[in-house]
mmCIF file of the N, C-alpha and C atoms, coordinates in Angstrom:
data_MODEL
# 
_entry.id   MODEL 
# 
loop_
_atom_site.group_PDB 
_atom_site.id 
_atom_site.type_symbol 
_atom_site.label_atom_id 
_atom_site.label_alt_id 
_atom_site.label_comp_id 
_atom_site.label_asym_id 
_atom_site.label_entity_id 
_atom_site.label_seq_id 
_atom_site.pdbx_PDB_ins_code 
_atom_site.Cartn_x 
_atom_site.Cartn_y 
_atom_site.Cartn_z 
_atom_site.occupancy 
_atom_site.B_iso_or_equiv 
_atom_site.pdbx_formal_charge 
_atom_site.auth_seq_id 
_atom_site.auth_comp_id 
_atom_site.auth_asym_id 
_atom_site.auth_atom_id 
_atom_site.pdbx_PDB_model_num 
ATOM 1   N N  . UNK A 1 1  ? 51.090 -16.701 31.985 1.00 0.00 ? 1  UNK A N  1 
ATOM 2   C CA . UNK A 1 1  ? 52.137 -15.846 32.498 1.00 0.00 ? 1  UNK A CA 1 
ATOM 3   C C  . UNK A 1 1  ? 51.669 -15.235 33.806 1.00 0.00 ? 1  UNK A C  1 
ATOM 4   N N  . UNK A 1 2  ? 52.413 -15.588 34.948 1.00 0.00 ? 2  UNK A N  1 
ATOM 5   C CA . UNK A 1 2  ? 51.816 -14.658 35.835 1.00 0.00 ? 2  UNK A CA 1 
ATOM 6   C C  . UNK A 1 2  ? 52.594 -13.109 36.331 1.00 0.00 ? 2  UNK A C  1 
ATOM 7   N N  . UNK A 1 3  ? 51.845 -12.863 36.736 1.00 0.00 ? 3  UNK A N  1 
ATOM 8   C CA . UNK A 1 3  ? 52.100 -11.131 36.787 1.00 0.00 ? 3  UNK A CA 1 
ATOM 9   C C  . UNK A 1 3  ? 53.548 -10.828 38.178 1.00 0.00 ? 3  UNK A C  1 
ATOM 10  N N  . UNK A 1 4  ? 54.270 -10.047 38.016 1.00 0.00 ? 4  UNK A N  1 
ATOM 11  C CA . UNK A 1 4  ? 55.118 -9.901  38.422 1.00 0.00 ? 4  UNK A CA 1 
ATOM 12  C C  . UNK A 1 4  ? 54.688 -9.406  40.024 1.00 0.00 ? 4  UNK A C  1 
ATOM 13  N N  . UNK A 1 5  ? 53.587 -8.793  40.361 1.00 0.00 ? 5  UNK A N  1 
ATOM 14  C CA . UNK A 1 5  ? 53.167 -8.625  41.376 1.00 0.00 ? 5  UNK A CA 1 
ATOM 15  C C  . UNK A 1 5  ? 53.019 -9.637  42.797 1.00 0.00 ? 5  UNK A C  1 
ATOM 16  N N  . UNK A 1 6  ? 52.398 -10.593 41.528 1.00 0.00 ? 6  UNK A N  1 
ATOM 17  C CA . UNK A 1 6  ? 52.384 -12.016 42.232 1.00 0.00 ? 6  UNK A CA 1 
ATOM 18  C C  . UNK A 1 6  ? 53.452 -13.106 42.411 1.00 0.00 ? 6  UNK A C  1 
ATOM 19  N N  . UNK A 1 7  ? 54.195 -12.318 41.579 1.00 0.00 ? 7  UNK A N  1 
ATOM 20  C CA . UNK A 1 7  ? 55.674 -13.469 41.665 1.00 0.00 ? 7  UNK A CA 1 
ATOM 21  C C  . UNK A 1 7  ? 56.395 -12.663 43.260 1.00 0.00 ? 7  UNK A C  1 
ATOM 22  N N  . UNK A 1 8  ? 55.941 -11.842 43.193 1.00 0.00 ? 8  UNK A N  1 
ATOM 23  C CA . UNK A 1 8  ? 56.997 -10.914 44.359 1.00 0.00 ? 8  UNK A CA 1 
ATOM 24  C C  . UNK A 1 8  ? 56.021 -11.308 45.593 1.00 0.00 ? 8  UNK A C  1 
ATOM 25  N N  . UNK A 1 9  ? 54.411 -11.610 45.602 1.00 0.00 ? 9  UNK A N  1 
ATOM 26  C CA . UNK A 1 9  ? 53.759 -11.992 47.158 1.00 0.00 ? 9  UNK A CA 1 
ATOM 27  C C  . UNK A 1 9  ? 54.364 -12.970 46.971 1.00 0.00 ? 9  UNK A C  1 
ATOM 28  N N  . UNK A 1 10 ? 54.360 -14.555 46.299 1.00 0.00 ? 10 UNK A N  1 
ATOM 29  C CA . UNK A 1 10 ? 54.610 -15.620 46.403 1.00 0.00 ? 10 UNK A CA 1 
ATOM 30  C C  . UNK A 1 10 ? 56.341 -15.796 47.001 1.00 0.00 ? 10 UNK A C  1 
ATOM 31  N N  . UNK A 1 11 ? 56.803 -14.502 46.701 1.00 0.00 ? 11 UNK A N  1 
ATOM 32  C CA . UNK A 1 11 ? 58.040 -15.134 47.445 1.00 0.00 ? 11 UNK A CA 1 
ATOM 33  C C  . UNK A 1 11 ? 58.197 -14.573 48.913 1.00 0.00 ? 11 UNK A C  1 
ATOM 34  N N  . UNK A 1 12 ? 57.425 -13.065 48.769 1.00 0.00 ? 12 UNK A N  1 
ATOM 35  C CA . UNK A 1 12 ? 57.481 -12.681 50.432 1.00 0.00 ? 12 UNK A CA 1 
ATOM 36  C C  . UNK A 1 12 ? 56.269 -13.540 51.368 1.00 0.00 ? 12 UNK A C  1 
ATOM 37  N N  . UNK A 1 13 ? 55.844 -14.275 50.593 1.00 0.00 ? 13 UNK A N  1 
ATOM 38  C CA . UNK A 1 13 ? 54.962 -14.951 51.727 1.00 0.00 ? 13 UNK A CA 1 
ATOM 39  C C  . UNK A 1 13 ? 55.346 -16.180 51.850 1.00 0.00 ? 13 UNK A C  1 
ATOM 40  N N  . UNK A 1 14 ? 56.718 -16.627 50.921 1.00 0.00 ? 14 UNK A N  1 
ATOM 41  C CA . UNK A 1 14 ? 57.422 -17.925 50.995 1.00 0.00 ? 14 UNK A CA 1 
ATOM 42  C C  . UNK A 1 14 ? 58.503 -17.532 52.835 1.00 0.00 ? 14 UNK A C  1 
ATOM 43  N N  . UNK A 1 15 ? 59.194 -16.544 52.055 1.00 0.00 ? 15 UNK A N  1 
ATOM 44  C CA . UNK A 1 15 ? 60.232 -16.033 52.680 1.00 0.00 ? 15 UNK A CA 1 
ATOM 45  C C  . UNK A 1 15 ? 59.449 -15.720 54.469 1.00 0.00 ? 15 UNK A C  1 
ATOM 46  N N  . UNK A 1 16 ? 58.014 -15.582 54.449 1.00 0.00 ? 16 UNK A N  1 
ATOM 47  C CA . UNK A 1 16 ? 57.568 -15.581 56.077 1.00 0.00 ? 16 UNK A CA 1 
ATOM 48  C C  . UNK A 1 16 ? 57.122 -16.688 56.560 1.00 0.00 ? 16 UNK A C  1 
ATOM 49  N N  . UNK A 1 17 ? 57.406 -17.482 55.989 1.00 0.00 ? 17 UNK A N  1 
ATOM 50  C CA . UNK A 1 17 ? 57.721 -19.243 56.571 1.00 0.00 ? 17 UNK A CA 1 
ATOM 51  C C  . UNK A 1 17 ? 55.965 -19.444 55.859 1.00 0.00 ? 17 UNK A C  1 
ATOM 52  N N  . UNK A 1 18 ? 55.564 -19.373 55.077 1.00 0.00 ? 18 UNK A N  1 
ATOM 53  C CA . UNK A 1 18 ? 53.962 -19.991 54.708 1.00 0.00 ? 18 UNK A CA 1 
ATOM 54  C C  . UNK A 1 18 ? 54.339 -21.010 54.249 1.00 0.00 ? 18 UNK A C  1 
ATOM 55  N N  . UNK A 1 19 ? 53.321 -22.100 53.900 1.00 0.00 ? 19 UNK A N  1 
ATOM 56  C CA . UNK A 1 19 ? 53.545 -23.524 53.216 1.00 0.00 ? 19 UNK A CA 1 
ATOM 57  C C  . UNK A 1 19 ? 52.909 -22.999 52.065 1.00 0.00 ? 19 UNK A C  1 
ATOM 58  N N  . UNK A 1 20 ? 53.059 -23.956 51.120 1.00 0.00 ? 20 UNK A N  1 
ATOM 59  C CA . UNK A 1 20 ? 52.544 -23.836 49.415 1.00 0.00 ? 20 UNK A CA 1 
ATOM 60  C C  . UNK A 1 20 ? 51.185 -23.909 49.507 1.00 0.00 ? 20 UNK A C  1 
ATOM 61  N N  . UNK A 1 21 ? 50.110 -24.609 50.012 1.00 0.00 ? 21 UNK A N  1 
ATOM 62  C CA . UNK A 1 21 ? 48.534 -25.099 50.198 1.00 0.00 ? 21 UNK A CA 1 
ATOM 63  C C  . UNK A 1 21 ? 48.334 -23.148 50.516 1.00 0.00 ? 21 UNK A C  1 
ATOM 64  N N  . UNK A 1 22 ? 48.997 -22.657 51.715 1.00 0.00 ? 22 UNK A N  1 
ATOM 65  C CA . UNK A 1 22 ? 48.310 -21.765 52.423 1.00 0.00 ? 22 UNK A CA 1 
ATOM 66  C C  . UNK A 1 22 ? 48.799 -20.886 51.082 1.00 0.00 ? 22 UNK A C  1 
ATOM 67  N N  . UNK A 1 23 ? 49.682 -20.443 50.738 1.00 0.00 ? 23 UNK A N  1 
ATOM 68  C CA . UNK A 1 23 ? 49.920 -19.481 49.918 1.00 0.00 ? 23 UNK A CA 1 
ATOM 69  C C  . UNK A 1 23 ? 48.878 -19.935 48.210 1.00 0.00 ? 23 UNK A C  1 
ATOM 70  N N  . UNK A 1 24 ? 48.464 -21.175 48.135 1.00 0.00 ? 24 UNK A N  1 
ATOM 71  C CA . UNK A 1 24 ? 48.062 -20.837 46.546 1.00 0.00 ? 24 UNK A CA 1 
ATOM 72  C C  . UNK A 1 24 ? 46.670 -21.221 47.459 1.00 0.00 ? 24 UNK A C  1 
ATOM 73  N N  . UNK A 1 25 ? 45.848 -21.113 48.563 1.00 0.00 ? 25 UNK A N  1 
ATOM 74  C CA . UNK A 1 25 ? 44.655 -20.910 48.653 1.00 0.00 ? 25 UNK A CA 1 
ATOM 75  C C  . UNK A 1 25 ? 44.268 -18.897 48.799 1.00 0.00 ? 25 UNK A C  1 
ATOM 76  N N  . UNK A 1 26 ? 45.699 -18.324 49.313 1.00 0.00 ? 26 UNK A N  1 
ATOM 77  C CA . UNK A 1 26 ? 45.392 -16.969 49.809 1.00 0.00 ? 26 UNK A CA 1 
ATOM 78  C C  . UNK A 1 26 ? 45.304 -16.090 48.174 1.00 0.00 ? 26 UNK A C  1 
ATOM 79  N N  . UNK A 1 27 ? 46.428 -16.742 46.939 1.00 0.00 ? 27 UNK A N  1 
ATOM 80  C CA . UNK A 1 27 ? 46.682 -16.442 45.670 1.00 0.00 ? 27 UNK A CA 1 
ATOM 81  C C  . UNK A 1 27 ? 46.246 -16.681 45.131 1.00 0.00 ? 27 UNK A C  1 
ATOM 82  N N  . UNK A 1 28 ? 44.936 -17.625 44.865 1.00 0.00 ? 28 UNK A N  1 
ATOM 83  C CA . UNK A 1 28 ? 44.326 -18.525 43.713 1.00 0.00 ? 28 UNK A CA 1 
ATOM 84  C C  . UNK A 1 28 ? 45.378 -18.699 42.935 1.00 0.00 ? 28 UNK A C  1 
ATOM 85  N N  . UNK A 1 29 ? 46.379 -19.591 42.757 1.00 0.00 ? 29 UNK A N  1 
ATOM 86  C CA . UNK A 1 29 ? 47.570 -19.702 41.877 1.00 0.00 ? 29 UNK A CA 1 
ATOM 87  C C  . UNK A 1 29 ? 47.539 -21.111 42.659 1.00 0.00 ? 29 UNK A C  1 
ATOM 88  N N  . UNK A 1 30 ? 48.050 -21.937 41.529 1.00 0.00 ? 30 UNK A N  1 
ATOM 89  C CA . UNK A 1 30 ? 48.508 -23.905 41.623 1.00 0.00 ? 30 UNK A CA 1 
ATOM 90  C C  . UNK A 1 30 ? 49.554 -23.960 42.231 1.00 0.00 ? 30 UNK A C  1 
ATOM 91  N N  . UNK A 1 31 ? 49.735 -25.352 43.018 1.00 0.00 ? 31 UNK A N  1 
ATOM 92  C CA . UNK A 1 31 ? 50.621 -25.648 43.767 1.00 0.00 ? 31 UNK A CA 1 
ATOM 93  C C  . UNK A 1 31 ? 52.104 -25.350 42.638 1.00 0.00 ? 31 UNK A C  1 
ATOM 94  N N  . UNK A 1 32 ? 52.133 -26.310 41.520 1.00 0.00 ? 32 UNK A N  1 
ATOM 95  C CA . UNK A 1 32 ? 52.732 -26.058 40.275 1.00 0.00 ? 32 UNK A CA 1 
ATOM 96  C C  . UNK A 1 32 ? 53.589 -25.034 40.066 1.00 0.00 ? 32 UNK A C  1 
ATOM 97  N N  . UNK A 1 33 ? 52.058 -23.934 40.443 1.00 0.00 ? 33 UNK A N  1 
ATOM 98  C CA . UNK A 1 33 ? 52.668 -22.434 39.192 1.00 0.00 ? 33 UNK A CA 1 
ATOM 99  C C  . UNK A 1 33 ? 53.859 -21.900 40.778 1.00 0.00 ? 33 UNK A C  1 
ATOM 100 N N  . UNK A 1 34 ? 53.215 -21.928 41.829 1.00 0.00 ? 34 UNK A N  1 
ATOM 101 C CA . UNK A 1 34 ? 53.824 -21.433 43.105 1.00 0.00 ? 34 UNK A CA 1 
ATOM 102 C C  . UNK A 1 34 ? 55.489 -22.571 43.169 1.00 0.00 ? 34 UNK A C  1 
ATOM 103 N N  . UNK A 1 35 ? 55.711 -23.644 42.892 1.00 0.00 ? 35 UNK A N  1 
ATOM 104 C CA . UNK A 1 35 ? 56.583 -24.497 42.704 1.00 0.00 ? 35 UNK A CA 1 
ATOM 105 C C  . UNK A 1 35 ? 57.977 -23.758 41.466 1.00 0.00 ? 35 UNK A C  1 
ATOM 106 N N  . UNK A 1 36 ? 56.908 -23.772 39.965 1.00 0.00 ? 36 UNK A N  1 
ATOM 107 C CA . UNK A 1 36 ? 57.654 -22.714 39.156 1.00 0.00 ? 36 UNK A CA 1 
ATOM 108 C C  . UNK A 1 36 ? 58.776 -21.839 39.565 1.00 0.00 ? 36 UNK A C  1 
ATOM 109 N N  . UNK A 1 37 ? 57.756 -20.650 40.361 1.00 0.00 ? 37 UNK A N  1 
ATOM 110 C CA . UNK A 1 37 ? 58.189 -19.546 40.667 1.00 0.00 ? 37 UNK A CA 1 
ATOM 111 C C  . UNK A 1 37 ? 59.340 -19.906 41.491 1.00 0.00 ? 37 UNK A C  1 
ATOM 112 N N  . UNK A 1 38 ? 58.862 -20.334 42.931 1.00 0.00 ? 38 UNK A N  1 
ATOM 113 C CA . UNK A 1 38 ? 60.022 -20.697 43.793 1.00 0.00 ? 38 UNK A CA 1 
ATOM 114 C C  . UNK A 1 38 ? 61.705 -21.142 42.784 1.00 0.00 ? 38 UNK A C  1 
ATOM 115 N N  . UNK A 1 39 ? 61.471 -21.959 42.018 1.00 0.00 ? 39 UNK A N  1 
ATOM 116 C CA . UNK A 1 39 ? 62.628 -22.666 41.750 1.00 0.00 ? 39 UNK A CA 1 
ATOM 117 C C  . UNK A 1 39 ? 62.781 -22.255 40.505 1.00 0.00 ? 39 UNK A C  1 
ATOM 118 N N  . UNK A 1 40 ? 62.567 -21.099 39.692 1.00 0.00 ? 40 UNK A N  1 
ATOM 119 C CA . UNK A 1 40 ? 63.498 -20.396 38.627 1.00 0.00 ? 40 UNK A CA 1 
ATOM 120 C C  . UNK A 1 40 ? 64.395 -19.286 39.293 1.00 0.00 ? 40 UNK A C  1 
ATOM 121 N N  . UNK A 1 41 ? 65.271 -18.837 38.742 1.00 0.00 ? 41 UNK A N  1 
ATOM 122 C CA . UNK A 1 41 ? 66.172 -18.076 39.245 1.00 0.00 ? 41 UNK A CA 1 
ATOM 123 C C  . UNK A 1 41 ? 65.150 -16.645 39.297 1.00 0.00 ? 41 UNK A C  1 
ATOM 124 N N  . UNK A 1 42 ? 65.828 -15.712 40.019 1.00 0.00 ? 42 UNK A N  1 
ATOM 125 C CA . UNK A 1 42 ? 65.277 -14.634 39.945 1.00 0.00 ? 42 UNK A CA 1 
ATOM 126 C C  . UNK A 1 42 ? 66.436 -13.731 39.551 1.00 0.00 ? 42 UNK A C  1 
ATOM 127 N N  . UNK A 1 43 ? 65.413 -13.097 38.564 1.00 0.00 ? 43 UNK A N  1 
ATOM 128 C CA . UNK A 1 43 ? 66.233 -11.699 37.376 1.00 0.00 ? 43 UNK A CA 1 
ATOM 129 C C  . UNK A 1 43 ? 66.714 -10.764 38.622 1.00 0.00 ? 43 UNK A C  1 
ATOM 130 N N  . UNK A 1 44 ? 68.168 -10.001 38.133 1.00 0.00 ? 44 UNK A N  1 
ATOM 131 C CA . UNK A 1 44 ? 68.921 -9.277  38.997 1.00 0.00 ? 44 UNK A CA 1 
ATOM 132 C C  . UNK A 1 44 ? 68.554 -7.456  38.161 1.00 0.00 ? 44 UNK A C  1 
ATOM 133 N N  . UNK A 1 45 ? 68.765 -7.056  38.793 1.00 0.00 ? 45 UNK A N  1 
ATOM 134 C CA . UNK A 1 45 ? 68.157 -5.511  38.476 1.00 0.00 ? 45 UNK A CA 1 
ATOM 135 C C  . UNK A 1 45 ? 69.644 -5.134  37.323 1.00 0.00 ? 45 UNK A C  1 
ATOM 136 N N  . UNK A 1 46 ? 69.871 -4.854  36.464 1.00 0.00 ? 46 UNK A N  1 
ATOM 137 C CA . UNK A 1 46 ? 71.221 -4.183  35.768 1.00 0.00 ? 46 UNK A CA 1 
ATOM 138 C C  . UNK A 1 46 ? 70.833 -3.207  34.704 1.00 0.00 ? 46 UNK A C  1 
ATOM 139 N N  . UNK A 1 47 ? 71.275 -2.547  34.224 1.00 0.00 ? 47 UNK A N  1 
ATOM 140 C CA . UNK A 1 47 ? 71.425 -1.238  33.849 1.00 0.00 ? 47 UNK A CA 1 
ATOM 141 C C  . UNK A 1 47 ? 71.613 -0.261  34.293 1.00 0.00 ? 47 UNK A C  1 
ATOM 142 N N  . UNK A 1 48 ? 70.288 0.847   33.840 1.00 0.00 ? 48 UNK A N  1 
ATOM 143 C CA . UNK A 1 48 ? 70.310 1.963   34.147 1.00 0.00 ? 48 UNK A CA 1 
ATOM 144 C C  . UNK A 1 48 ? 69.400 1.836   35.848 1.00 0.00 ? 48 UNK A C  1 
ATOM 145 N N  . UNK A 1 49 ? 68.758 1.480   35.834 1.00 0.00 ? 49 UNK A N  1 
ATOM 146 C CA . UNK A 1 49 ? 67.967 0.805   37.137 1.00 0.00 ? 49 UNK A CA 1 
ATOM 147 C C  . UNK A 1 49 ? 68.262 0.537   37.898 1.00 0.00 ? 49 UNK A C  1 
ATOM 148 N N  . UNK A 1 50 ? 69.313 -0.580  38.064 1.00 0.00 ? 50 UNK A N  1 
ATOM 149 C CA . UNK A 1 50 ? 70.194 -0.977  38.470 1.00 0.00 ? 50 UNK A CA 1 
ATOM 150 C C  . UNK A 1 50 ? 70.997 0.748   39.230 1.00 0.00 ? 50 UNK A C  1 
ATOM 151 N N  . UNK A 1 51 ? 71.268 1.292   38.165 1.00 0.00 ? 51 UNK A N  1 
ATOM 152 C CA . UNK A 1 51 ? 72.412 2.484   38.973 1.00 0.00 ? 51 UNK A CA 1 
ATOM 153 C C  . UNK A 1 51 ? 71.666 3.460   39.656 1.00 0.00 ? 51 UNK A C  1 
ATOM 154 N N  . UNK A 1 52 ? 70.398 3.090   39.388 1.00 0.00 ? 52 UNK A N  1 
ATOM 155 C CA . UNK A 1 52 ? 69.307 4.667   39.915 1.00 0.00 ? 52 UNK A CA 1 
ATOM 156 C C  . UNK A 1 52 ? 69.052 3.871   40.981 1.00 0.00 ? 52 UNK A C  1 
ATOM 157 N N  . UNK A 1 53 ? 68.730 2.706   41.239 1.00 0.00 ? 53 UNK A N  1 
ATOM 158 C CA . UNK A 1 53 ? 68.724 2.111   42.663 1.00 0.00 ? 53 UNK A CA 1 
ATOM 159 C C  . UNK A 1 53 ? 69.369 2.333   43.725 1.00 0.00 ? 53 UNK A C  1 
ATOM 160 N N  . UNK A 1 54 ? 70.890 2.211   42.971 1.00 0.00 ? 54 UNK A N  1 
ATOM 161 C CA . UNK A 1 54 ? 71.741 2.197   43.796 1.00 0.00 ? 54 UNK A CA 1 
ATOM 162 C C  . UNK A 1 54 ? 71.979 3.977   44.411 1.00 0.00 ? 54 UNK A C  1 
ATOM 163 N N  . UNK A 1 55 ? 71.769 4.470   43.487 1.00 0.00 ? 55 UNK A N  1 
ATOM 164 C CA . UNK A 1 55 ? 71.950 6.581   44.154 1.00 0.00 ? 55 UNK A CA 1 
ATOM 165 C C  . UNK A 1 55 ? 70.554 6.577   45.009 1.00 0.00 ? 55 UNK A C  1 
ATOM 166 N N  . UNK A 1 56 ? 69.517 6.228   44.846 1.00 0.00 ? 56 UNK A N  1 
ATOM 167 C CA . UNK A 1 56 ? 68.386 6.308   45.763 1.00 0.00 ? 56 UNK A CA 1 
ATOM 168 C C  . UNK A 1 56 ? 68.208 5.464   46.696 1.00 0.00 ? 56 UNK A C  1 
ATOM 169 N N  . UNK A 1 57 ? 68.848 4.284   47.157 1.00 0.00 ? 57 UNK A N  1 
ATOM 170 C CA . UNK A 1 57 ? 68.388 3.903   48.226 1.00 0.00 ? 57 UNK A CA 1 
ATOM 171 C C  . UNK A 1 57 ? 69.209 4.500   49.116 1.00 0.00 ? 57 UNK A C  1 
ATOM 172 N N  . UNK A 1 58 ? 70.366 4.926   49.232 1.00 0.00 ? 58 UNK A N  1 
ATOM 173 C CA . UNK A 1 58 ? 71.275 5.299   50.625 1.00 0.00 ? 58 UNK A CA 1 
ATOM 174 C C  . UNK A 1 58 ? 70.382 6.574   51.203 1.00 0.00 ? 58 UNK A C  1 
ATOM 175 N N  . UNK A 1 59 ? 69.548 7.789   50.161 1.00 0.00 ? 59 UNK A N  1 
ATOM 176 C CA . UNK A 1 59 ? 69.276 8.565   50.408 1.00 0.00 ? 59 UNK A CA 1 
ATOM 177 C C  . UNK A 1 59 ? 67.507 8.784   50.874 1.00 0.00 ? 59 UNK A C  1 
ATOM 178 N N  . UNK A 1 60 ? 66.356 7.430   50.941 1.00 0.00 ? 60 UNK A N  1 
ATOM 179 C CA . UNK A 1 60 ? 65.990 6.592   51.641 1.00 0.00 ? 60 UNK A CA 1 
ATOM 180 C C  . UNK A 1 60 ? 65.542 7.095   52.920 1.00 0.00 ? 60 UNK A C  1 
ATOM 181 N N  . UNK A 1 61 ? 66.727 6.959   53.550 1.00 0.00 ? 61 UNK A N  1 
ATOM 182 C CA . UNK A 1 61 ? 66.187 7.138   54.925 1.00 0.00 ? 61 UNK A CA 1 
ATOM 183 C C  . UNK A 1 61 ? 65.958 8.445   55.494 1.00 0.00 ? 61 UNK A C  1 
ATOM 184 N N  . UNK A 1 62 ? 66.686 9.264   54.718 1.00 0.00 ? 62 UNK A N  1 
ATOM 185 C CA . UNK A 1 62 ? 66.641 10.916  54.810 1.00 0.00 ? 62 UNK A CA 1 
ATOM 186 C C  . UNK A 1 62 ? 65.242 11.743  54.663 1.00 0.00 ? 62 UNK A C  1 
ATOM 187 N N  . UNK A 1 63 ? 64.893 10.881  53.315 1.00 0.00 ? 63 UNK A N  1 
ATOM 188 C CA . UNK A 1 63 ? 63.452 11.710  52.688 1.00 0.00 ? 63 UNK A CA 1 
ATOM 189 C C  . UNK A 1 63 ? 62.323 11.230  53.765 1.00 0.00 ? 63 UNK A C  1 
ATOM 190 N N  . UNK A 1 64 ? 62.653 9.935   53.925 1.00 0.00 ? 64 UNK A N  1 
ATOM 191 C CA . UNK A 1 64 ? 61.713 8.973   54.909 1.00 0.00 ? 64 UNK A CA 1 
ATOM 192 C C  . UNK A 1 64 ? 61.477 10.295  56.334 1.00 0.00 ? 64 UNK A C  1 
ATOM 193 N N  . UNK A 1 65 ? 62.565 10.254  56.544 1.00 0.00 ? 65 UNK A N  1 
ATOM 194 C CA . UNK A 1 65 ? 62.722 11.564  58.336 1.00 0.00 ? 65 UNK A CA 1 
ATOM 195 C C  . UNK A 1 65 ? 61.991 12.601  57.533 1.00 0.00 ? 65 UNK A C  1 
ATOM 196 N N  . UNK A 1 66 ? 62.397 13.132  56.597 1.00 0.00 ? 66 UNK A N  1 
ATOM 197 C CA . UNK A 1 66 ? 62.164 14.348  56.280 1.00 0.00 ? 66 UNK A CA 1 
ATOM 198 C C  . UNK A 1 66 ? 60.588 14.968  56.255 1.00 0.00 ? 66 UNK A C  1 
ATOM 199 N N  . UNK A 1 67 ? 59.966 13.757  56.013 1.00 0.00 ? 67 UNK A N  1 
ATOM 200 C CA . UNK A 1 67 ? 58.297 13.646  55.478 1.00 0.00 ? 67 UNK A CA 1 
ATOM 201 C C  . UNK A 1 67 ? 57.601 13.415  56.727 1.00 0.00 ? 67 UNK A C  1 
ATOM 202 N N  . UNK A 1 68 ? 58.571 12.767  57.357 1.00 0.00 ? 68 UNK A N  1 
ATOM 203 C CA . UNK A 1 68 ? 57.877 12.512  58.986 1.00 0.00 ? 68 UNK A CA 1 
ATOM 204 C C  . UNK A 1 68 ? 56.792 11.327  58.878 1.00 0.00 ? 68 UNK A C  1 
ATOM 205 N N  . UNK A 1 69 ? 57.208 10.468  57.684 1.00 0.00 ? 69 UNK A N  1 
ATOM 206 C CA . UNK A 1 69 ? 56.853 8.949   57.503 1.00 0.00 ? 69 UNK A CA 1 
ATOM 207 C C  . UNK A 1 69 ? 55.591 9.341   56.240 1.00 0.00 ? 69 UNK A C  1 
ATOM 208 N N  . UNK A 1 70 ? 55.038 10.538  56.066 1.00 0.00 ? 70 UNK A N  1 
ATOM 209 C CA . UNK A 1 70 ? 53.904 10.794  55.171 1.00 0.00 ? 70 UNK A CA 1 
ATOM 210 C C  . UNK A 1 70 ? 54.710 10.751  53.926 1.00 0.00 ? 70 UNK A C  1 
ATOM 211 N N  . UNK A 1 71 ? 53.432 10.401  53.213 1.00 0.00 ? 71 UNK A N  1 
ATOM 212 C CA . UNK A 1 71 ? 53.904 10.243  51.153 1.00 0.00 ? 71 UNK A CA 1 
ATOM 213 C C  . UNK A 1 71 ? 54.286 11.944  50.763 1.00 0.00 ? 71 UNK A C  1 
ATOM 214 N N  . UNK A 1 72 ? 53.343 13.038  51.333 1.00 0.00 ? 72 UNK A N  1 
ATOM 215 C CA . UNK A 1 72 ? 53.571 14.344  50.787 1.00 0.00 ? 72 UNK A CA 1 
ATOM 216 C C  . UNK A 1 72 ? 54.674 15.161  51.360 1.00 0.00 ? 72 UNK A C  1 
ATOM 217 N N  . UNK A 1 73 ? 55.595 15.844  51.245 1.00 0.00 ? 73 UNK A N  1 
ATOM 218 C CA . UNK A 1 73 ? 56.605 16.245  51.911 1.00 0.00 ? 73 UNK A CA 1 
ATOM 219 C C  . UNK A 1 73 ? 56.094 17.690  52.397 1.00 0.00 ? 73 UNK A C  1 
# 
């Protein structure tokens, strides 16, 4: 099973144009398992998650200014 962490580099480092060799030498992960991933569907966020997503991202860019880009406000 691989870890969800790695399912999410393997696709943002798909999605920045990498080839499969470069991405499962940077991942230690098989051409295979990187093949897998690419071509199962990817799970959509729904529920409650789903709705807390949706009230927190518009508000995002506000906290972002607000902090003046720092984690502590």
């Amino acid at each position: 099973m691989i870890s969800h962490e790695i399912r999410q580099a393997i696709l943002a480092m798909k999605e920045k144009g990498l080839g499969l060799r470069e991405i499962s030498r940077v991942l230690k992960v098989s051409r295979n398992t990187l093949r897998r991933v690419l071509h199962e569907p990817q799970p959509k966020a729904t529920g409650p998650v789903a709705k807390r997503q949706d009230e927190v991202i518009p508000l995002s860019p506000a906290i972002y200014r607000r902090c003046k880009g720092n984690a502590d406000p």
